[in-house]
C-alpha positions as CSV (number, residue, x, y, z in Angstrom):
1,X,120.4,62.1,68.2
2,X,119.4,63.5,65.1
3,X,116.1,62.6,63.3
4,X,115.4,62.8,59.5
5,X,112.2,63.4,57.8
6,X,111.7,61.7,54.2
7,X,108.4,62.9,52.0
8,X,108.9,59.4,50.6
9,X,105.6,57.6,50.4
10,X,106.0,53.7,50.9
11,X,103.6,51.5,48.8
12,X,100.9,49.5,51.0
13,X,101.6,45.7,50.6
14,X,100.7,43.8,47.1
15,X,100.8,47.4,45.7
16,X,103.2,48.1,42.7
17,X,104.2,51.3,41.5
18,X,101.8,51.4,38.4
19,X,99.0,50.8,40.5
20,X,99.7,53.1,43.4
21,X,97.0,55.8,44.0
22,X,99.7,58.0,43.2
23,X,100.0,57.0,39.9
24,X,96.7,56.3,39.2
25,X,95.9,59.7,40.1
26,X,98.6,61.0,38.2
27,X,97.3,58.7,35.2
28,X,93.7,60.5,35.6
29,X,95.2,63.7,35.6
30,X,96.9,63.7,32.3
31,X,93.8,62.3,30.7
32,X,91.4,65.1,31.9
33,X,94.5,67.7,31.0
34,X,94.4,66.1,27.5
35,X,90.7,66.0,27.3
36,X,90.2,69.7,28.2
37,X,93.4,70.7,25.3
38,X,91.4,68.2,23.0
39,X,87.7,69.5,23.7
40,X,89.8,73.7,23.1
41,X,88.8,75.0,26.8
42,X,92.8,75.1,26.9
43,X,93.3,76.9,24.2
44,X,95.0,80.5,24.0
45,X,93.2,83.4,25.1
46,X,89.7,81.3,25.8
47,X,90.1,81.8,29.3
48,X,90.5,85.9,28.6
49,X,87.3,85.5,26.4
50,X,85.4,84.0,29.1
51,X,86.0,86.3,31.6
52,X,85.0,89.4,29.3
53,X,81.9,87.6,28.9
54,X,81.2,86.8,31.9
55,X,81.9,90.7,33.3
56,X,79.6,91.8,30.6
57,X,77.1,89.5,31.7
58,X,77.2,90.4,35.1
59,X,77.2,94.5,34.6
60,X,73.8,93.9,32.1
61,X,72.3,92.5,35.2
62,X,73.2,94.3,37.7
63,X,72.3,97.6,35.5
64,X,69.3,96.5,34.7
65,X,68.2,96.0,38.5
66,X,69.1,99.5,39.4
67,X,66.6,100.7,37.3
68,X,63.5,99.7,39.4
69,X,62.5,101.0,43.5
70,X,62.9,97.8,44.6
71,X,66.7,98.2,44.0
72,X,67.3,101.6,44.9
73,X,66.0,100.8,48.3
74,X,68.1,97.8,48.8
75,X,71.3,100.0,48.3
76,X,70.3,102.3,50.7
77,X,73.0,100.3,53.4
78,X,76.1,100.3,51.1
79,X,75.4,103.6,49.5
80,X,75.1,105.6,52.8
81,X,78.0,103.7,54.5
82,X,80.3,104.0,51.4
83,X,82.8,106.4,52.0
84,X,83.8,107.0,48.0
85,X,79.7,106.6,47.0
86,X,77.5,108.8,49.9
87,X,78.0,111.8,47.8
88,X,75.6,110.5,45.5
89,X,72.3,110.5,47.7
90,X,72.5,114.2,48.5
91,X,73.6,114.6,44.7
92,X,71.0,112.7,42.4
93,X,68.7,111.2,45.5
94,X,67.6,107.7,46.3
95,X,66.5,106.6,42.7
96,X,68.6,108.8,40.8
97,X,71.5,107.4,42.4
98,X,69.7,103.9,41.4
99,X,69.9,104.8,37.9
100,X,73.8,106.2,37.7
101,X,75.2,103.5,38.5
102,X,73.2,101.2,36.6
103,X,74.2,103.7,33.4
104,X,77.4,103.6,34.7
105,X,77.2,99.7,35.3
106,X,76.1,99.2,31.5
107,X,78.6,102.0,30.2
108,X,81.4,99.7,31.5
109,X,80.1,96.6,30.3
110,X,79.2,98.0,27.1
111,X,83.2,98.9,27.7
112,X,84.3,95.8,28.2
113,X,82.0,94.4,25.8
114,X,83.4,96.3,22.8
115,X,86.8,95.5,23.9
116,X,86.6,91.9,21.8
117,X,87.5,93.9,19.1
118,X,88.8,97.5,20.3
119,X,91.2,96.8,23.0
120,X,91.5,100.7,23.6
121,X,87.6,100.7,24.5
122,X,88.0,97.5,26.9
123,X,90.6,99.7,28.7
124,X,88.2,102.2,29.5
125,X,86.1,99.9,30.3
126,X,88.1,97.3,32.6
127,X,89.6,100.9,34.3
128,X,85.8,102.1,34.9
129,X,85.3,98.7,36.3
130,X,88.5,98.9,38.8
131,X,87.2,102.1,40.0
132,X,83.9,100.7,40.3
133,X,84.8,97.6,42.6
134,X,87.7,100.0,44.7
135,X,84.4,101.8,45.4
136,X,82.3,99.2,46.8
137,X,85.3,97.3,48.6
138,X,85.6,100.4,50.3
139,X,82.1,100.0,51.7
140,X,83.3,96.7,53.6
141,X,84.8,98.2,56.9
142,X,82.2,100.9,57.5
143,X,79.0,98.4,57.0
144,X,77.1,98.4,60.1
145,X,76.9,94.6,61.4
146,X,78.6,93.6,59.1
147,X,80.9,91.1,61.4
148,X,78.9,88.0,63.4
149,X,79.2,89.3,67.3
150,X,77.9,85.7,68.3
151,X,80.8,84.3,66.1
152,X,83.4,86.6,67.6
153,X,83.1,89.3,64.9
154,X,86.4,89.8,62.5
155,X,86.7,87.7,60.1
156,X,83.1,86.3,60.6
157,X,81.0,88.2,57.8
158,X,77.7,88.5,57.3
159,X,74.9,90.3,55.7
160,X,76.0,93.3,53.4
161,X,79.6,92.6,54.0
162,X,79.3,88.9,52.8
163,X,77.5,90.3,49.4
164,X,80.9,92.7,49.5
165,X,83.2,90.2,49.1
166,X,82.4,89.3,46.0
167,X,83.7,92.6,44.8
168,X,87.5,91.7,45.8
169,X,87.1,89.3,42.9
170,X,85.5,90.9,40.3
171,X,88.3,93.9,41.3
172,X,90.8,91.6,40.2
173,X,89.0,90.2,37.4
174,X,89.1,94.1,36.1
175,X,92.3,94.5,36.9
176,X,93.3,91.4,35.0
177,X,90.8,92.6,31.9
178,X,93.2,96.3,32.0
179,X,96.2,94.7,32.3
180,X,95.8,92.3,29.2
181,X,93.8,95.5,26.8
182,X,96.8,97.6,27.6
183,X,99.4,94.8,26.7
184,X,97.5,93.9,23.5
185,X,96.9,98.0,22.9
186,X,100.4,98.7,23.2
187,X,101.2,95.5,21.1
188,X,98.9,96.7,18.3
189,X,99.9,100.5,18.5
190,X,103.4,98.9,18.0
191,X,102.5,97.0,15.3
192,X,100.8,100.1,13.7
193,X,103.8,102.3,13.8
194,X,106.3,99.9,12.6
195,X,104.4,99.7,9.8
């Protein structure tokens, strides 16, 4: 005996098609879509704006935090335990190595910042910013408790690793910010020489 599966929904009784939740969702949907075209957050490249923003935003911040011992002292756990970043303690020492990467922090933002209008800058800057994030994502398996025993450790985070994880996003949020400056630098240096 064979047995068929359908994905076919079947309307509930004194329902019609026009007034199935289906379609009224579907009728809701195409509203908001046309609001958000109508209101420009659709529009072309807002969404690349945005996220340059918002990166350059987030480096002024965290830059400006490393600059104080309050800060340098909290990196003490993801500094020592990074395998790419320990060199820097025996290097510049504790606050020193507070203060390169906040100069570091606001060189790439001021990177990425400048790259609204020199795509060849926001390169620099969104590959400073990859490096950046490789860096700290490195940090996640050599955290000390970084895993929840109680919870059964892997993949229950918590502490320093938690605060990690936010670093796999703003990797690809750099990653995304190189790949479209060295489309629209290549697009431009095209330009240029066909001129």
């Amino acid at each position: 005996m064979k047995t068929t599966y359908t994905n076919k929904v079947s309307l509930a009784p004194g329902e019609t098609p026009a007034n199935s939740p289906v379609a009224v969702f579907s009728e809701l949907m195409d509203f908001l879509i046309k609001l958000l075209f109508n209101l420009g957050l659709l529009r072309k490249d807002f969404d690349y704006h945005v996220i340059r923003a918002s990166m350059v935003i987030v480096y002024f911040f965290f830059g400006y935090q490393k600059w104080f011992p309050y800060e340098a002292h909290t990196l003490i756990p993801f500094v020592s335990n990074g395998p790419l970043i320990s060199w820097m303690y025996p290097v510049f020492g504790l606050q020193g190595a507070s203060w390169f990467l906040g100069v570091s922090e606001w060189l790439f933002g001021a990177l990425i910042f400048l790259g609204f209008w020199n795509k060849q800058l926001g390169v620099l800057g969104a590959l400073g910013s990859c490096v950046t994030f490789i860096m700290t994502i490195t940090i996640i398996p050599f955290m000390p408790d970084g895993w929840n025993a109680a919870a059964g450790g892997f993949p229950a985070m918590q502490g320093g690793v938690a605060f990690l994880m936010k670093d796999v996003v703003f990797f690809a949020v750099s990653f995304y910010l190189l790949k479209q400056d060295a489309d629209r630098a290549s697009l431009s240096n095209q330009i240029v020489k066909g001129l």
